[in-house]
N, C-alpha and C positions, 0 to 999 in steps of 0.2 A: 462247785464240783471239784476246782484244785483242793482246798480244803477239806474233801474226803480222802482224795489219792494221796494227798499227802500223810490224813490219819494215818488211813491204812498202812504207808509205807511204812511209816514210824513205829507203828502197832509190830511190825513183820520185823524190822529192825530192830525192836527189843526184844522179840522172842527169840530172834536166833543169837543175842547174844547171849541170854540167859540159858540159850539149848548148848550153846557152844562151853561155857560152864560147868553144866552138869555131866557132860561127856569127859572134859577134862578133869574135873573131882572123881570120878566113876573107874578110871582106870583101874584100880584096883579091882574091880568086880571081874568076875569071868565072863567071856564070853554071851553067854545068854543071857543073863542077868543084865551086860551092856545092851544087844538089842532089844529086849524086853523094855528097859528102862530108856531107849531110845525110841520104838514105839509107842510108847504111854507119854514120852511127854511131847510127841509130834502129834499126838491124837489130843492130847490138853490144849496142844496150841492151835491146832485146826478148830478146835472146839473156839474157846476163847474168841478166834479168829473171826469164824462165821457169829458168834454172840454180839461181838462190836458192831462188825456189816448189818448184821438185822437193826442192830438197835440204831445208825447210823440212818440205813432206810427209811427206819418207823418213826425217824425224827422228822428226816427229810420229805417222806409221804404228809405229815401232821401238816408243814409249816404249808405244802405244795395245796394241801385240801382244804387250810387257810384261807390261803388267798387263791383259789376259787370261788370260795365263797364269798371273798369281797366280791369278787367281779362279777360274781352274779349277782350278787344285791345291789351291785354301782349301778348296773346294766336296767337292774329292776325300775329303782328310784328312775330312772331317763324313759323309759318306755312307759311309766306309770305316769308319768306328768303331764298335766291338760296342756293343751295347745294353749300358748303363750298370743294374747290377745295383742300383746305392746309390740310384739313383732311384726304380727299378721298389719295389724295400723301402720306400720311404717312401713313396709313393703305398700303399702295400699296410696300411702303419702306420695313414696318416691314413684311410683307408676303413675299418679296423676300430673304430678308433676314433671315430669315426663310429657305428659299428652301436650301438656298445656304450651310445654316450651316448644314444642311441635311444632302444634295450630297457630302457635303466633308468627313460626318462622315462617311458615307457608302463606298465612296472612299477606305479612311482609315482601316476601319473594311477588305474590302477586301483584300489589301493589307498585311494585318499582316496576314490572312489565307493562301494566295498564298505565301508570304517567308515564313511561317512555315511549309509547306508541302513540297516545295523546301528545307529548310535546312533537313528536315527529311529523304528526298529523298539520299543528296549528303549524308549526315552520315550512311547510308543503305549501300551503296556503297563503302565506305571508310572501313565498317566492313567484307563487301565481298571481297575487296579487301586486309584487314588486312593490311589498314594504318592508324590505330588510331593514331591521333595525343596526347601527353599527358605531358600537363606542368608539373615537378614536382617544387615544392616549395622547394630553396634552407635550409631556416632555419628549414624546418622543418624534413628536410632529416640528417640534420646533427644530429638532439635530438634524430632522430628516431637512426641512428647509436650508439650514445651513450646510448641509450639504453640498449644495449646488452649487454654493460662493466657495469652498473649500476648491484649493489644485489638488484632485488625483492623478497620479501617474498609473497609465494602464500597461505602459508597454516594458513594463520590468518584472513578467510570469505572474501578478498580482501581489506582490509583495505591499506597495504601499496599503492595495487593501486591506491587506490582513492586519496591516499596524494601525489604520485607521480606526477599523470596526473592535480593534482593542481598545483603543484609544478613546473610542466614542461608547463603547459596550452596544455594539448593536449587530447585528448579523450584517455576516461579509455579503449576502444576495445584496442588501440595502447599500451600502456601498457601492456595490456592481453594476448598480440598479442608475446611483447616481451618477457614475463616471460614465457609463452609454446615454446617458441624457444627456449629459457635455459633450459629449461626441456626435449624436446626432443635432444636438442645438446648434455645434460649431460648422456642421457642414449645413444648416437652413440658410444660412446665414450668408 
């Protein structure tokens, strides 16, 4: 579209230098003869003028009715095409598969609810029956035993416990535990 305003301008632009010419060659004529000869050629250049704009148009209608008719025949070709069979399977793929990751999570989910209400069950039963089963940890049974032979000092805000249960890597209760056992052992006694 600048490329026609522009035509155009340039079109307008050389006629009037060409009108401005013939006015200034022309002085010699009289009077009427100037307007006369200033009418005929304002009426050559209007003429001229609208014969460019049409043909400018008729270029620009040509290329416009073109390409419509690409775009209706693009448009044709996509509407006229059978339904795409490789698509439709793969939509069909991915929605099974889909179900299927589903039905296994639910599966699953189930499954961890039914053994945890069965292990809860048999531990229920094992406490009425008073057969807890109960690992104890070798290393750690022996610290706790030497503990007993250990001095803790208890009357310094628990400070040596907290250096202790460093020292030992075991929880400060276990130490707290062991030093009120020397304290009531010392008062059995």
């Amino acid at each position: 579209m600048k490329k026609i305003y522009f035509l155009i301008a340039f079109v307008l632009l050389l006629q009037q230098s060409k009108a401005e010419n013939i006015i200034v060659d022309s002085t010699t004529t009289t009077s009427k003869d100037s307007i006369a000869a200033a009418a005929s050629d304002s009426i050559n250049i209007r003429s001229m003028l609208d014969n460019e704009i049409a043909a400018i148009k008729a270029k620009q209608a040509e290329e416009d009715l073109k390409n419509q008719t690409y775009l209706v025949s693009s448009k044709q070709v996509v509407t006229k095409s059978e339904p795409d069979i490789i698509a439709y399977a793969f939509w069909g793929v991915e929605f099974l598969l889909i179900v299927v990751i589903l039905a296994v999570w639910y599966k699953k989910v189930q499954y961890r609810k039914k053994y945890a209400v069965k292990t809860l069950k048999i531990n229920i039963s094992k406490l009425r029956e008073e057969k807890i089963i109960h690992t104890a940890n070798e290393e750690l049974s022996i610290v706790r035993k030497n503990l007993i032979a250990l001095p803790i000092r208890y009357d310094d805000n628990g400070r040596d416990i907290v250096k202790k249960a460093r020292e030992y890597s075991i929880s400060k209760g276990e130490v707290f535990l062991a030093a009120k056992l020397k304290i009531l052992a010392g008062e059995a006694k």
